[in-house]
PQR file of N, CA, C, O and H, with PARSE charges and radii, in Angstrom:
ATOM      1  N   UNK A   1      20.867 -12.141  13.279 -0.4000 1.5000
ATOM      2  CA  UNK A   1      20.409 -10.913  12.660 -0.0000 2.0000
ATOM      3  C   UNK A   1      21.630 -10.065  12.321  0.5500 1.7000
ATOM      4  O   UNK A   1      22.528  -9.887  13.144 -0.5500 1.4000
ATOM      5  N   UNK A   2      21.647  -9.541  11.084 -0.4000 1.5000
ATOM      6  CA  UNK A   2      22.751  -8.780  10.665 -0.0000 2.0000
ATOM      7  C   UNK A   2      22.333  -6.800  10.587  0.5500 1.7000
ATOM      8  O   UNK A   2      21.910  -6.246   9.572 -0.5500 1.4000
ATOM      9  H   UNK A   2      20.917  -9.685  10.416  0.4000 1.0000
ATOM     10  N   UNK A   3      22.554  -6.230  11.669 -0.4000 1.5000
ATOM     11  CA  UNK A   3      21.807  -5.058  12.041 -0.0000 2.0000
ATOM     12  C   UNK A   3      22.699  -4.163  10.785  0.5500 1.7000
ATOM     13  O   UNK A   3      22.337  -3.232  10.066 -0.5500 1.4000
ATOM     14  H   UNK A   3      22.898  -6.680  12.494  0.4000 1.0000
ATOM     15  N   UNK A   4      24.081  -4.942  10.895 -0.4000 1.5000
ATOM     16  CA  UNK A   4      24.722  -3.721   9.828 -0.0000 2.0000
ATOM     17  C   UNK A   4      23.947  -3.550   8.416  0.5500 1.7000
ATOM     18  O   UNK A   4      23.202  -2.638   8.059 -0.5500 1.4000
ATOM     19  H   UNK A   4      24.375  -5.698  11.480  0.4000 1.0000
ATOM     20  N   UNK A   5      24.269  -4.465   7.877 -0.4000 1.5000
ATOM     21  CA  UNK A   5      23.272  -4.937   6.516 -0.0000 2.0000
ATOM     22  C   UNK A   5      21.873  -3.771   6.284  0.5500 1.7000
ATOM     23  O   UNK A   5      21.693  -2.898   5.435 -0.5500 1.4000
ATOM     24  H   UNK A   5      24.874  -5.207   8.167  0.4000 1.0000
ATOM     25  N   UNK A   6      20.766  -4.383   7.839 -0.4000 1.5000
ATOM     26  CA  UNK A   6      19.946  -4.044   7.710 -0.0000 2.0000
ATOM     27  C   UNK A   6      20.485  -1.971   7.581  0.5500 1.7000
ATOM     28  O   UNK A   6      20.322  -1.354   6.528 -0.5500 1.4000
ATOM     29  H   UNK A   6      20.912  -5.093   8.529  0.4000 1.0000
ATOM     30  N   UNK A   7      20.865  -1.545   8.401 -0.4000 1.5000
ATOM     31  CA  UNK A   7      20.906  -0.218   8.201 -0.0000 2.0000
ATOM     32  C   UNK A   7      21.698   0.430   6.655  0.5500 1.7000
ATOM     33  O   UNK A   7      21.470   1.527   6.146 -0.5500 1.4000
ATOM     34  H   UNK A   7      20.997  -2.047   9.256  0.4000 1.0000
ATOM     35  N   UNK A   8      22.506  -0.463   6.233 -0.4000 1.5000
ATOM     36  CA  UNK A   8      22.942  -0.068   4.985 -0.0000 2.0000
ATOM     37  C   UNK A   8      21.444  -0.358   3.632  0.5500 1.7000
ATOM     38  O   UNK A   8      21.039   0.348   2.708 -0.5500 1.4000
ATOM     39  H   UNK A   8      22.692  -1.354   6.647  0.4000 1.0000
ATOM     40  N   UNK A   9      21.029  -1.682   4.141 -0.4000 1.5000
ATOM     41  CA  UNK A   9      19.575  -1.929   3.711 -0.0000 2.0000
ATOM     42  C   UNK A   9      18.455  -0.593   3.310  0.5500 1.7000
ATOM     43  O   UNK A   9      17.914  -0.429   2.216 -0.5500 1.4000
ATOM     44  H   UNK A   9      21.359  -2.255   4.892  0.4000 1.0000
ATOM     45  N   UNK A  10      18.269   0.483   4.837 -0.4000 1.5000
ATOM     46  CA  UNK A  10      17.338   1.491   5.445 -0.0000 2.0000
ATOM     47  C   UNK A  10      18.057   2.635   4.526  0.5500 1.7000
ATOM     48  O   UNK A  10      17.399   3.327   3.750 -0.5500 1.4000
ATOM     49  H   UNK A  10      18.709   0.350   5.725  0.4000 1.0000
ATOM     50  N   UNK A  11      19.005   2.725   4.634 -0.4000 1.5000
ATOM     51  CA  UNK A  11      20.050   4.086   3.804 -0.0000 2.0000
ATOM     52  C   UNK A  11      19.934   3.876   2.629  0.5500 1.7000
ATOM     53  O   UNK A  11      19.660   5.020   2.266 -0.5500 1.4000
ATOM     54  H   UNK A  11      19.540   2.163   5.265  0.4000 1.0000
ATOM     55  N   UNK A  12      19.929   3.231   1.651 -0.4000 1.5000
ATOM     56  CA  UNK A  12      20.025   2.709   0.448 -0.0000 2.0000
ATOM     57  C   UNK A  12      18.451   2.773  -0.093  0.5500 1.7000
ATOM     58  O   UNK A  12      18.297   2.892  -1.308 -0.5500 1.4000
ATOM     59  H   UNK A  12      20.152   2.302   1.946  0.4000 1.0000
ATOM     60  N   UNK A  13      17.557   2.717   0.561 -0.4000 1.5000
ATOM     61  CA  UNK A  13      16.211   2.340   0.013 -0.0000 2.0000
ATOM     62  C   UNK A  13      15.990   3.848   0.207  0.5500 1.7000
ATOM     63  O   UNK A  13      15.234   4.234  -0.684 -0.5500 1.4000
ATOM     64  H   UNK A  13      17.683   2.620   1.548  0.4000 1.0000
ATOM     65  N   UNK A  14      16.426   5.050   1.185 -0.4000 1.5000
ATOM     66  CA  UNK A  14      15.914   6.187   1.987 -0.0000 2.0000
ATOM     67  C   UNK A  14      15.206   6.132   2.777  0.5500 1.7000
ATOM     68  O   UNK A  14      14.239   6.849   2.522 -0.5500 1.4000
ATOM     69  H   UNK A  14      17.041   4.736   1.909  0.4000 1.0000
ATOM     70  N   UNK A  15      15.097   5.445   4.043 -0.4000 1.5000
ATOM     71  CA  UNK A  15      14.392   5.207   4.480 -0.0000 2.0000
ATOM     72  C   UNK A  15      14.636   5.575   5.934  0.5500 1.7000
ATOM     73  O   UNK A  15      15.589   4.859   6.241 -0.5500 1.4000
ATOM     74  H   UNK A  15      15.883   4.862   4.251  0.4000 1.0000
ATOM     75  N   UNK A  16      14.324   6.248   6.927 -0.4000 1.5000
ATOM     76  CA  UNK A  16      14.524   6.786   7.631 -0.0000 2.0000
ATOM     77  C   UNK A  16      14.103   5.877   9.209  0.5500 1.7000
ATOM     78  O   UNK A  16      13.084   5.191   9.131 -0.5500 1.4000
ATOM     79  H   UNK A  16      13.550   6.830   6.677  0.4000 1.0000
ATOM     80  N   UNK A  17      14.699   5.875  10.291 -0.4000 1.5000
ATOM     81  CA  UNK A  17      14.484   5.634  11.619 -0.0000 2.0000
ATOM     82  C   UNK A  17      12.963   5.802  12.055  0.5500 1.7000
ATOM     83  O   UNK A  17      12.340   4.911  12.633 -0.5500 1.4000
ATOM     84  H   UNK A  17      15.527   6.432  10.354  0.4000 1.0000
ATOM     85  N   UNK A  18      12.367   7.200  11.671 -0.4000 1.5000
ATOM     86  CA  UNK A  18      11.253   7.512  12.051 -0.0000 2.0000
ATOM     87  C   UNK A  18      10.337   7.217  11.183  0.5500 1.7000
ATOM     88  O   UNK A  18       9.255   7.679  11.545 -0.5500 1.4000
ATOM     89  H   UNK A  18      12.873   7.923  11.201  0.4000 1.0000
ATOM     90  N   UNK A  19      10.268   6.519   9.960 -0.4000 1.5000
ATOM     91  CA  UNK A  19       9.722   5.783   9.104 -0.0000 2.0000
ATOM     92  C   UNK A  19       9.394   4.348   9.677  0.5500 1.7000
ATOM     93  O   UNK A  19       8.247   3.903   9.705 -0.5500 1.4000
ATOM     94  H   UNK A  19      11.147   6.143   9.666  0.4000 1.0000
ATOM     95  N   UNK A  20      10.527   3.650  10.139 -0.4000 1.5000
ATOM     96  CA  UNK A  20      10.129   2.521  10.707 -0.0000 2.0000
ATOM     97  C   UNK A  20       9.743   2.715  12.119  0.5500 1.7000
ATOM     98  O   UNK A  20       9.524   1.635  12.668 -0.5500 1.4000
ATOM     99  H   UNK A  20      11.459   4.011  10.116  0.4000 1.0000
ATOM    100  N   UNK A  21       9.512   4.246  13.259 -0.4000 1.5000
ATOM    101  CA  UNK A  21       8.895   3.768  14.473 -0.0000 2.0000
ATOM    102  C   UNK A  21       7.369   4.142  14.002  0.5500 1.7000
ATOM    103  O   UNK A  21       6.499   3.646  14.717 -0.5500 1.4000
ATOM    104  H   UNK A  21       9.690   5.123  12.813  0.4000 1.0000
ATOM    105  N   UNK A  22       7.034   4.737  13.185 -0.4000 1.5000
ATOM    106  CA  UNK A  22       5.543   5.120  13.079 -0.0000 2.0000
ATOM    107  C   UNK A  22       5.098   4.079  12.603  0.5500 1.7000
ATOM    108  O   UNK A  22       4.309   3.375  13.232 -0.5500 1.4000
ATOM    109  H   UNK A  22       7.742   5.139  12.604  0.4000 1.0000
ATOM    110  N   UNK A  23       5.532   3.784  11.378 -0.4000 1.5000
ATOM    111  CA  UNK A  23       5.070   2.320  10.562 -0.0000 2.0000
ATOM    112  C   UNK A  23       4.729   0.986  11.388  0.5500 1.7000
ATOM    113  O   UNK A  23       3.847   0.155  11.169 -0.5500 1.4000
ATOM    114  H   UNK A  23       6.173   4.356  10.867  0.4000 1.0000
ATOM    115  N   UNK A  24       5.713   1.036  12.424 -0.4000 1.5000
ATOM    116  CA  UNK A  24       5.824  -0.321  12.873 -0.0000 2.0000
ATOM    117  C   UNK A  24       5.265  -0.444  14.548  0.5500 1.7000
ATOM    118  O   UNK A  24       5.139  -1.459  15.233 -0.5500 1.4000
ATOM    119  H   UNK A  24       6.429   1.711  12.602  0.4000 1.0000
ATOM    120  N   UNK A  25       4.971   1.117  14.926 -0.4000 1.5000
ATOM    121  CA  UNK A  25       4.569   1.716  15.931 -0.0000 2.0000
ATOM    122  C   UNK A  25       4.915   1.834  17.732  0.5500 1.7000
ATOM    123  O   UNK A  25       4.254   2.095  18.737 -0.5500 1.4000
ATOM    124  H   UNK A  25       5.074   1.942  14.370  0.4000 1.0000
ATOM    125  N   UNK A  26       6.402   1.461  17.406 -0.4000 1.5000
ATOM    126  CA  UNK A  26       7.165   1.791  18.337 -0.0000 2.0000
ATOM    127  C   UNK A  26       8.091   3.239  18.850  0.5500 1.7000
ATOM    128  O   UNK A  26       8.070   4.204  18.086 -0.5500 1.4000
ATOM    129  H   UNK A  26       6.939   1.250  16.589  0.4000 1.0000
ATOM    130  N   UNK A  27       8.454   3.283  19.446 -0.4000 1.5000
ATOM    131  CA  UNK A  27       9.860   4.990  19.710 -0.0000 2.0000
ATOM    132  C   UNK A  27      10.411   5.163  18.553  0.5500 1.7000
ATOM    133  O   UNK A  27      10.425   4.327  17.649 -0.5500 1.4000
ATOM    134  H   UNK A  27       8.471   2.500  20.067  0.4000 1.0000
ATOM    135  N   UNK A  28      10.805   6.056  18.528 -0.4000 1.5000
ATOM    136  CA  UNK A  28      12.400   6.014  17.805 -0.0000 2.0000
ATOM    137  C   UNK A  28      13.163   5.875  18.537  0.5500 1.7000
ATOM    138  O   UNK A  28      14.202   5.924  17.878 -0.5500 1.4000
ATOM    139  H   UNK A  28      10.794   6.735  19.262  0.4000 1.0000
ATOM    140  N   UNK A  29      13.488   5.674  19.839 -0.4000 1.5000
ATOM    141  CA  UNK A  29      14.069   4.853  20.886 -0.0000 2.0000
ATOM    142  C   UNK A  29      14.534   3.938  20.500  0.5500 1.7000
ATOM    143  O   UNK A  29      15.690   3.816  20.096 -0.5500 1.4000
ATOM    144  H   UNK A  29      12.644   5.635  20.374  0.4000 1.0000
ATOM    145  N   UNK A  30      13.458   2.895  20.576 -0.4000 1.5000
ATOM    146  CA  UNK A  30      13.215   1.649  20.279 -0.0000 2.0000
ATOM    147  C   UNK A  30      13.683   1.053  19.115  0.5500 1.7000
ATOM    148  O   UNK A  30      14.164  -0.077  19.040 -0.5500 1.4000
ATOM    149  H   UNK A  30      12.518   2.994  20.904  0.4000 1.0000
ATOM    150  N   UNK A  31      13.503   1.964  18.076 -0.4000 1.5000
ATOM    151  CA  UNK A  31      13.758   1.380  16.552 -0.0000 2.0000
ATOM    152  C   UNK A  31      15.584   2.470  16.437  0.5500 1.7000
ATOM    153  O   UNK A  31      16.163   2.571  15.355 -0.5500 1.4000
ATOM    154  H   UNK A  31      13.112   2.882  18.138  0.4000 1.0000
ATOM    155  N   UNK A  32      16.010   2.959  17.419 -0.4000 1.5000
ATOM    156  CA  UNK A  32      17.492   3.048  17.593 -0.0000 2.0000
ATOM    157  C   UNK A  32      18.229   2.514  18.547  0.5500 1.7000
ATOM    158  O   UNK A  32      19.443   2.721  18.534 -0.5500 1.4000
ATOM    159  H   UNK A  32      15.540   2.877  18.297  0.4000 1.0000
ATOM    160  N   UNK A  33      17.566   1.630  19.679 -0.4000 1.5000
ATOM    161  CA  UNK A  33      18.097   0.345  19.968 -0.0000 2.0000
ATOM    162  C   UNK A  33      18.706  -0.653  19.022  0.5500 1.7000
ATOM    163  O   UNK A  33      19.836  -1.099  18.824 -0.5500 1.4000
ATOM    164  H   UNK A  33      16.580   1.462  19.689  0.4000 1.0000
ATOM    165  N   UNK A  34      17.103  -0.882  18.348 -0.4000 1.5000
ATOM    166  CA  UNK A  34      17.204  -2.467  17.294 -0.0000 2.0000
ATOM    167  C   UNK A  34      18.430  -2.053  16.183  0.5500 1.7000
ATOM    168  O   UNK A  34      19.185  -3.000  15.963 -0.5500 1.4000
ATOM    169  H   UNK A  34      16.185  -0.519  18.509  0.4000 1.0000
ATOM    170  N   UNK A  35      18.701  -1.014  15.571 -0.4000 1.5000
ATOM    171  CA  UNK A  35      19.568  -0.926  14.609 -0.0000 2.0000
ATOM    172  C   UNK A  35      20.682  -0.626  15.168  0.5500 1.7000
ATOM    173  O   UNK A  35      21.488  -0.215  14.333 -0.5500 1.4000
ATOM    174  H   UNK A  35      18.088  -0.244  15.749  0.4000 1.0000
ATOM    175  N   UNK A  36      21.190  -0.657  16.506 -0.4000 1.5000
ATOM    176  CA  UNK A  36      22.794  -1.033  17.216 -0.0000 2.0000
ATOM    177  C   UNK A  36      22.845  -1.945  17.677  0.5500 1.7000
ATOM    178  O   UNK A  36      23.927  -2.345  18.106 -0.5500 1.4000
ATOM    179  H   UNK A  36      20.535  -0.991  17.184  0.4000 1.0000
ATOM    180  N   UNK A  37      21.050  -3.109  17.867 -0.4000 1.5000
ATOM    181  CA  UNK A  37      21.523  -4.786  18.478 -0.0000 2.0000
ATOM    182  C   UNK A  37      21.494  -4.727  19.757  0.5500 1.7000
ATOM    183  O   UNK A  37      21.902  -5.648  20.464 -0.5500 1.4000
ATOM    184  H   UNK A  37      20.171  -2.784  17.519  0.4000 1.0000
ATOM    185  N   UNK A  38      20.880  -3.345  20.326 -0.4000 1.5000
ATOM    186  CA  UNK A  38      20.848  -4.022  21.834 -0.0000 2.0000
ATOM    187  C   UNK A  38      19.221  -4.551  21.960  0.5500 1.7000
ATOM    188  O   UNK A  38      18.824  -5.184  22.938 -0.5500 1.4000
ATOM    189  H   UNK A  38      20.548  -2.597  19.752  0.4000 1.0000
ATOM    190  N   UNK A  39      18.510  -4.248  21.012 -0.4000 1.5000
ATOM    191  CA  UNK A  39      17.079  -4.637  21.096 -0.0000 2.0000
ATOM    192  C   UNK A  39      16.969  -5.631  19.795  0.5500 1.7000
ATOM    193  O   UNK A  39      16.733  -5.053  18.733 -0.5500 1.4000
ATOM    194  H   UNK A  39      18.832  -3.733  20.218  0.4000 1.0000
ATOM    195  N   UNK A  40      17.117  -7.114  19.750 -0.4000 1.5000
ATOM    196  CA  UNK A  40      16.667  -7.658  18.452 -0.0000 2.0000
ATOM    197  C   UNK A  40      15.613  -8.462  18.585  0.5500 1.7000
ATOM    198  O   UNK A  40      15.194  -9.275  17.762 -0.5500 1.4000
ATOM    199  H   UNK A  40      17.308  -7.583  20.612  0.4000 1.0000
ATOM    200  N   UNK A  41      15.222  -8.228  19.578 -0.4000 1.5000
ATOM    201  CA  UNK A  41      13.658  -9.307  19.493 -0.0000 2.0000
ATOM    202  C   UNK A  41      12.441  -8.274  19.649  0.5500 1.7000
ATOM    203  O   UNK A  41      11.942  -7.914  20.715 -0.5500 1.4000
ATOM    204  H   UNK A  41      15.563  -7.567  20.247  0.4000 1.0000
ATOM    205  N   UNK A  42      12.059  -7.859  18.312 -0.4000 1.5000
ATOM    206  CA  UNK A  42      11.222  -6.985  17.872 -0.0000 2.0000
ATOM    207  C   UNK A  42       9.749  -7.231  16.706  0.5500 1.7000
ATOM    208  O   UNK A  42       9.503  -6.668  15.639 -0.5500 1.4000
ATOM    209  H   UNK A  42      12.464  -8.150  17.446  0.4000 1.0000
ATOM    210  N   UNK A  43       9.180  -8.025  17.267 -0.4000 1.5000
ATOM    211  CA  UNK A  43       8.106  -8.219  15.908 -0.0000 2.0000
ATOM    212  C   UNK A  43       8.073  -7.602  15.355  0.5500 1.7000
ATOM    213  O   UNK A  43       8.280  -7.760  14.152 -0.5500 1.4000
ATOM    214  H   UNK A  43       9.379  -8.482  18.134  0.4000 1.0000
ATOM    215  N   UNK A  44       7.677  -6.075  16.131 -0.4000 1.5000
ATOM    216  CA  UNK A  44       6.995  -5.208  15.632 -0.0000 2.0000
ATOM    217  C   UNK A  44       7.679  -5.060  14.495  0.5500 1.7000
ATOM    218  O   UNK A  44       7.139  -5.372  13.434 -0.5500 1.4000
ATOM    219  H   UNK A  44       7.509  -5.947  17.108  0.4000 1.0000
ATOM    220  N   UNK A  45       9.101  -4.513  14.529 -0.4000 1.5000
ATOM    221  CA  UNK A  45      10.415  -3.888  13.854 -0.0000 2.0000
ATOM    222  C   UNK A  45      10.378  -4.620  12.582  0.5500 1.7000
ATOM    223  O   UNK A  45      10.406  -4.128  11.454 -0.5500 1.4000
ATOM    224  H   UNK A  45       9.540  -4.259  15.391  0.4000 1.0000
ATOM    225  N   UNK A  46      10.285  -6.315  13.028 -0.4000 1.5000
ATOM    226  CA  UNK A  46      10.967  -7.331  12.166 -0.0000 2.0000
ATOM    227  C   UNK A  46       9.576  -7.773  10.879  0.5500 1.7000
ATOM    228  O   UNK A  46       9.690  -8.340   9.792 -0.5500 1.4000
ATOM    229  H   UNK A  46      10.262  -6.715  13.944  0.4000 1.0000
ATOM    230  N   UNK A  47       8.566  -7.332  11.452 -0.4000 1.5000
ATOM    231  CA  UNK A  47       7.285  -7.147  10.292 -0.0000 2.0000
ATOM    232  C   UNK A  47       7.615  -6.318   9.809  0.5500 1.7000
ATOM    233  O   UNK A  47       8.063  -6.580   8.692 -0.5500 1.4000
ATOM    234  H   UNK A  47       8.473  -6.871  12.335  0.4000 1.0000
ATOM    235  N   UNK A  48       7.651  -5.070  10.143 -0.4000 1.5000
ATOM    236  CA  UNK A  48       7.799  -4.290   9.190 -0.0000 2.0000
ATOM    237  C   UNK A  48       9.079  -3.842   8.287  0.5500 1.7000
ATOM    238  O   UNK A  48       9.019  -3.268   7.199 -0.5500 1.4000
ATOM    239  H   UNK A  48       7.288  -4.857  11.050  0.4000 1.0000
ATOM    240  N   UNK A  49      10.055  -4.171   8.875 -0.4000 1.5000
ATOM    241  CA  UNK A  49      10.937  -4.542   7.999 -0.0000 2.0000
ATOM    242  C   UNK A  49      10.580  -5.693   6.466  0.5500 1.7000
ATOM    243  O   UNK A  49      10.617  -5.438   5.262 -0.5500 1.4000
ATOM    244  H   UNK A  49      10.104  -4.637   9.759  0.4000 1.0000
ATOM    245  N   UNK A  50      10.347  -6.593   6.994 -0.4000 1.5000
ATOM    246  CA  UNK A  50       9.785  -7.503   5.960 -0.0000 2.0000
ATOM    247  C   UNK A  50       8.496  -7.173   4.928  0.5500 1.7000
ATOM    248  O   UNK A  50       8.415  -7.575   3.767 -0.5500 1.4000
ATOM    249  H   UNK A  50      10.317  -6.800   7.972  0.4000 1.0000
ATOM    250  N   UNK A  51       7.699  -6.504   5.498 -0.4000 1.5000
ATOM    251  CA  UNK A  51       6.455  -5.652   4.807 -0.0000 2.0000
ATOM    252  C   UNK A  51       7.381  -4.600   3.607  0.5500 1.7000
ATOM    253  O   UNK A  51       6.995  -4.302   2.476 -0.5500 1.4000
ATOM    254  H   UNK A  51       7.765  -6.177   6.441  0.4000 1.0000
ATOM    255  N   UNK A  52       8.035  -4.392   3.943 -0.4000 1.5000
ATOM    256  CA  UNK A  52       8.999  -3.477   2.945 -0.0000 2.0000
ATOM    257  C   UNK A  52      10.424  -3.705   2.095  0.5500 1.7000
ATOM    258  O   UNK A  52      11.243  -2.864   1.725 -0.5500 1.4000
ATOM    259  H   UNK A  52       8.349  -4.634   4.861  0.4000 1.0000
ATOM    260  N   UNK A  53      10.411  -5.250   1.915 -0.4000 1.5000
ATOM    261  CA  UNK A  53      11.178  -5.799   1.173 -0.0000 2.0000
ATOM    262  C   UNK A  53      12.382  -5.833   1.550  0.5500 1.7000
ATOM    263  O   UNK A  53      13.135  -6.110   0.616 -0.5500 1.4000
ATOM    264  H   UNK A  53       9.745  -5.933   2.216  0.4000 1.0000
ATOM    265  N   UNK A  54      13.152  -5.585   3.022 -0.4000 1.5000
ATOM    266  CA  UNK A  54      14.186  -6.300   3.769 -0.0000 2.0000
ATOM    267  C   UNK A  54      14.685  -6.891   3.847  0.5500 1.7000
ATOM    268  O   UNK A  54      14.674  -7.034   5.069 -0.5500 1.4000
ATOM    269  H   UNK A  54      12.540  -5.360   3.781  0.4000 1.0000
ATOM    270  N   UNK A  55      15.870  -8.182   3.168 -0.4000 1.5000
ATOM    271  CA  UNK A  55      15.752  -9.034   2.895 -0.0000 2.0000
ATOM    272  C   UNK A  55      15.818 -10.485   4.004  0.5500 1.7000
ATOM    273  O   UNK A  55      16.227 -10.395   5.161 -0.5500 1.4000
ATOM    274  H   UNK A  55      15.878  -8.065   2.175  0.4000 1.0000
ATOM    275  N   UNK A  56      15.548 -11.203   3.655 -0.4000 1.5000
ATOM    276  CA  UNK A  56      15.398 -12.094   5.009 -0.0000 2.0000
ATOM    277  C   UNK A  56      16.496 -12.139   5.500  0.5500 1.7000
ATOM    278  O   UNK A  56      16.745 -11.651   6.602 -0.5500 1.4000
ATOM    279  H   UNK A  56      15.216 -11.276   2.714  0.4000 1.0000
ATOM    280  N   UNK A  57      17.365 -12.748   4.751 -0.4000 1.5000
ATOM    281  CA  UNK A  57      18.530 -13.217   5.335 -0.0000 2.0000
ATOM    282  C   UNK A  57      19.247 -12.228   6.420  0.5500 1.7000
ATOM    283  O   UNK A  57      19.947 -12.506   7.393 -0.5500 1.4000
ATOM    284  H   UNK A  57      17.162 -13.145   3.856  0.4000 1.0000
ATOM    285  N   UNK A  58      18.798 -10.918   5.873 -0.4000 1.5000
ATOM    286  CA  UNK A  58      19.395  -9.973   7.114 -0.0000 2.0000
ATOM    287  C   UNK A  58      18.811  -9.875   8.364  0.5500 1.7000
ATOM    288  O   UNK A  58      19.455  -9.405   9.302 -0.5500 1.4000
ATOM    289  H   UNK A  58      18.229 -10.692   5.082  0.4000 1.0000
ATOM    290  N   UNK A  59      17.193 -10.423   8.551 -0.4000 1.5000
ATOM    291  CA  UNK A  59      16.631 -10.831   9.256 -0.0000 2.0000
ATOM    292  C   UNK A  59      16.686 -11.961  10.241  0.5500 1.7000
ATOM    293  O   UNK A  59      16.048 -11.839  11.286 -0.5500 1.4000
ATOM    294  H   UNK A  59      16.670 -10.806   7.789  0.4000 1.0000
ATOM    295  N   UNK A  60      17.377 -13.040  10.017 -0.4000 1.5000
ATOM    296  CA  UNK A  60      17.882 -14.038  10.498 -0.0000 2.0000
ATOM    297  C   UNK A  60      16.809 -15.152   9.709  0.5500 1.7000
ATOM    298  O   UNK A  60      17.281 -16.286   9.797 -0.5500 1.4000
ATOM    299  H   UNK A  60      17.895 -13.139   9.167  0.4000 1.0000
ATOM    300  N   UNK A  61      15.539 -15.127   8.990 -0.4000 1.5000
ATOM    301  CA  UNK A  61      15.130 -15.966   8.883 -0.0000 2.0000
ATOM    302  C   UNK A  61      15.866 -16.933   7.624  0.5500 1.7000
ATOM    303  O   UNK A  61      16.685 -16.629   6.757 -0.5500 1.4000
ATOM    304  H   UNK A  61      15.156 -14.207   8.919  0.4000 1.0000
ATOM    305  N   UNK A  62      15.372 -17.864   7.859 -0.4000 1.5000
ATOM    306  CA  UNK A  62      15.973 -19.204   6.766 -0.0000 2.0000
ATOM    307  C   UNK A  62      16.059 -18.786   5.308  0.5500 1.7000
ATOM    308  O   UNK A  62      17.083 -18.755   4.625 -0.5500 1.4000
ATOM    309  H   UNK A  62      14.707 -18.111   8.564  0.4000 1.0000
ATOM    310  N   UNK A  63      14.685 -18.433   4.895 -0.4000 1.5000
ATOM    311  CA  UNK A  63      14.468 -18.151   3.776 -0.0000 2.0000
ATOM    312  C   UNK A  63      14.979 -16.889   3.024  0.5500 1.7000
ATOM    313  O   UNK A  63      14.937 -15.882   3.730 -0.5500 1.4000
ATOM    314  H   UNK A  63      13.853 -18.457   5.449  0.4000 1.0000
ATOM    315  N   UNK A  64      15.535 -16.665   1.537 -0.4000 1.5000
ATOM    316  CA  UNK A  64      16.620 -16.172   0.865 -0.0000 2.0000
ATOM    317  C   UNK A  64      15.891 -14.698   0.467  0.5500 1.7000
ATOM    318  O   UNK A  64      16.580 -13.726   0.158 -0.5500 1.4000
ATOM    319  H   UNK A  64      15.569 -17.483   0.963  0.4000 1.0000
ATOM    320  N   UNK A  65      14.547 -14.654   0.509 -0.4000 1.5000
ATOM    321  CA  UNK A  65      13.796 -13.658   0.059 -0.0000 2.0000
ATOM    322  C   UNK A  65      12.623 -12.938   1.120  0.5500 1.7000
ATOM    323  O   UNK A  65      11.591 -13.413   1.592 -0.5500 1.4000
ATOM    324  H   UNK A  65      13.987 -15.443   0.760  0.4000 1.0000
ATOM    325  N   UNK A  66      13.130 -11.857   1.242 -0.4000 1.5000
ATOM    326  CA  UNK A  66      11.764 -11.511   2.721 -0.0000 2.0000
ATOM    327  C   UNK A  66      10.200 -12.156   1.766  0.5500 1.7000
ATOM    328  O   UNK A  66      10.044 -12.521   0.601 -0.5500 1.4000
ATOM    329  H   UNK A  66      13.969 -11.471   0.859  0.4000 1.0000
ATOM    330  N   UNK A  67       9.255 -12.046   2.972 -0.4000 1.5000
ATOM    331  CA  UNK A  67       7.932 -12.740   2.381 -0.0000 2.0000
ATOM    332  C   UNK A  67       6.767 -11.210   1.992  0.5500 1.7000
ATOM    333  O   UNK A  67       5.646 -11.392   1.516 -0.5500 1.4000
ATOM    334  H   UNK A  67       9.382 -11.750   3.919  0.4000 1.0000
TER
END
């Protein structure tokens, strides 16, 4: 998982920390863990990241295009 990416990803779209804990329905704790990497095993996070056009690869998955 490439957390940098993803937060240049979140900044670039405008998209805010507390956008992805409501959305995805965790802290903002939680969703400011996952974007410094001490928390990366996050469904919750990692759906909704992908629900919003994230791209995979920053995700760790295989595929070149989130789904």
């Amino acid at each position: 998982m490439k957390v940098e990416r993803i937060r240049v990803w979140l900044v670039r779209k405008g998209i805010k920390g507390v956008d992805v804990s409501t959305g995805a329905g965790v802290s903002r704790s939680y969703v400011s863990h996952f974007l410094a990497g001490r928390k990366t095993n996050s469904p919750a996070i990692l759906g909704w990241l992908r629900e919003h056009g994230c791209p995979a690869k920053y995700l760790g998955a295989k595929d070149k295009q989130a789904a």
